[in-house]
C-alpha positions in Angstrom: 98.0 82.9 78.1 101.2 84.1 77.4 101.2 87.4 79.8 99.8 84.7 82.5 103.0 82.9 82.5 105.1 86.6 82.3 103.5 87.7 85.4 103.9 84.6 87.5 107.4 84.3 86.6 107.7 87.9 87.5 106.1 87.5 91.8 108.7 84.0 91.2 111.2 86.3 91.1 110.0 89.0 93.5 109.8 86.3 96.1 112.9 84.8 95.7 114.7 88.1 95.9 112.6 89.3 98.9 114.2 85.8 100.8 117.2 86.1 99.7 116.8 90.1 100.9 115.9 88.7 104.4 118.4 86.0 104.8 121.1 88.7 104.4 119.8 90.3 107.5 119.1 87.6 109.7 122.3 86.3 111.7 123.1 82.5 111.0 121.4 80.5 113.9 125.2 79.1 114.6 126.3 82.8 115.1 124.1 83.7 117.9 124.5 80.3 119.7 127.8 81.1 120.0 129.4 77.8 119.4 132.2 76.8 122.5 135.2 74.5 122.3 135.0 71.2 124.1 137.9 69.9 126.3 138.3 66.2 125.5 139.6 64.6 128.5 142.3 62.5 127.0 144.9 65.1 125.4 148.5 65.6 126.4 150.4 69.1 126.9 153.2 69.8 124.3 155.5 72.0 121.8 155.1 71.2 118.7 157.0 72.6 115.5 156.0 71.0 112.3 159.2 70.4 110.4 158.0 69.4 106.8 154.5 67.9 107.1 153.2 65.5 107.9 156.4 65.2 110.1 156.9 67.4 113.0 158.7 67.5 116.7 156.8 67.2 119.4 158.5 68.0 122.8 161.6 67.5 120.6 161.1 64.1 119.7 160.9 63.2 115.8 156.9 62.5 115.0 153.9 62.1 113.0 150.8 63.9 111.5 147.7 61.1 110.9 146.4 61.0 107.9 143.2 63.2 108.1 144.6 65.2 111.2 142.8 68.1 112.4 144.8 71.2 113.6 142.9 73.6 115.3 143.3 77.5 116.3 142.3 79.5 119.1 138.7 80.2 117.4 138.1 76.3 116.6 139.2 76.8 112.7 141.3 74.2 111.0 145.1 75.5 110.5 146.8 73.6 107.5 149.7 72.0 108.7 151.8 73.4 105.5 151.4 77.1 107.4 152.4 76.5 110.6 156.5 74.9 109.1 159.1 75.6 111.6 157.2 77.5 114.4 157.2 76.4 118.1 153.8 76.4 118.9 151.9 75.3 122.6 149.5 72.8 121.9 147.3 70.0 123.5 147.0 66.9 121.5 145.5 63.6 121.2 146.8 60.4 119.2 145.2 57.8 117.0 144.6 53.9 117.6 148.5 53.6 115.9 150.1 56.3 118.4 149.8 59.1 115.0 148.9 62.3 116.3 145.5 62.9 115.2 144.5 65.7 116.6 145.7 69.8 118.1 144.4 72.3 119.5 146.8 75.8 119.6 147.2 77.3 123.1 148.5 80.8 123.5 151.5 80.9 126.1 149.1 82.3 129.0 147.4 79.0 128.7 150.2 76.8 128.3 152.2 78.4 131.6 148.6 77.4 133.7 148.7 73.8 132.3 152.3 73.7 132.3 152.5 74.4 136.2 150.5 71.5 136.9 152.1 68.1 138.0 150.8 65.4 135.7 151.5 62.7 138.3 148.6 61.0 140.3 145.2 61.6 140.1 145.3 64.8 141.5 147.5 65.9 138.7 145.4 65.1 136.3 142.0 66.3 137.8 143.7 69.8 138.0 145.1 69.3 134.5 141.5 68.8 133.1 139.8 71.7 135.6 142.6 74.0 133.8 141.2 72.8 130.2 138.0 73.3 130.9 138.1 76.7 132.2 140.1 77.7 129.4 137.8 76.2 126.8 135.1 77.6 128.5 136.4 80.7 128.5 136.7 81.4 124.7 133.9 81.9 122.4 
């Protein structure tokens, strides 16, 4: 009775080395996907510089991080607010129900010259404006 319980605890083992053997070599089913950025359609073009958080500039102007804000990098990971102190960076953001910003998304300066050469004013403006984000959101993977 005893060796029974031995040798059953021993293929428990095997098998739950074997899977964890295989999920090693297996790429995540997020991974091959390839998970792309969405352009929200409401966002506004700016520099920020976060001066001591959660106060920063935007386009100059004094401002203000919301609480839970979400800043996010050029490969869609969340950048802590507390790293980025006293750099000017190109960004596209969106504001809360109180007029907080609530959340960024990091350009490099390529993509900030495209958007910045569009006119916001009109309809026109902003159709081009959001064909720009979308092509460069697209674009990066």
């Amino acid at each position: 009775m005893n060796r029974w319980n031995q040798t059953r605890a021993r293929l428990v083992q095997v098998a739950y080395a074997a899977l964890a053997g295989l999920s090693f070599t297996l790429p995540p089913a997020a991974l091959a996907q390839g998970i792309q950025r969405s352009a929200p359609k409401d966002v506004v073009l700016g520099q920020m510089v976060v001066t001591a958080p959660p106060e920063l500039t935007m386009d100059g102007k004094p401002d203000r991080l919301s609480p839970g804000s979400r800043i996010r990098d050029l490969n869609n990971m969340l950048v802590l607010s507390g790293g980025i102190v006293g750099k000017t960076l190109p960004v596209v953001y969106r504001r809360d129900a109180v007029g907080l910003v609530h959340e960024v998304w990091l350009l490099t300066e390529e993509e900030y010259s495209k958007l910045g050469g569009t006119s916001g004013s009109g309809a026109e403006g902003y159709k081009r404006f959001n064909e720009l984000l979308m092509m460069i959101f697209g674009s990066r993977r």
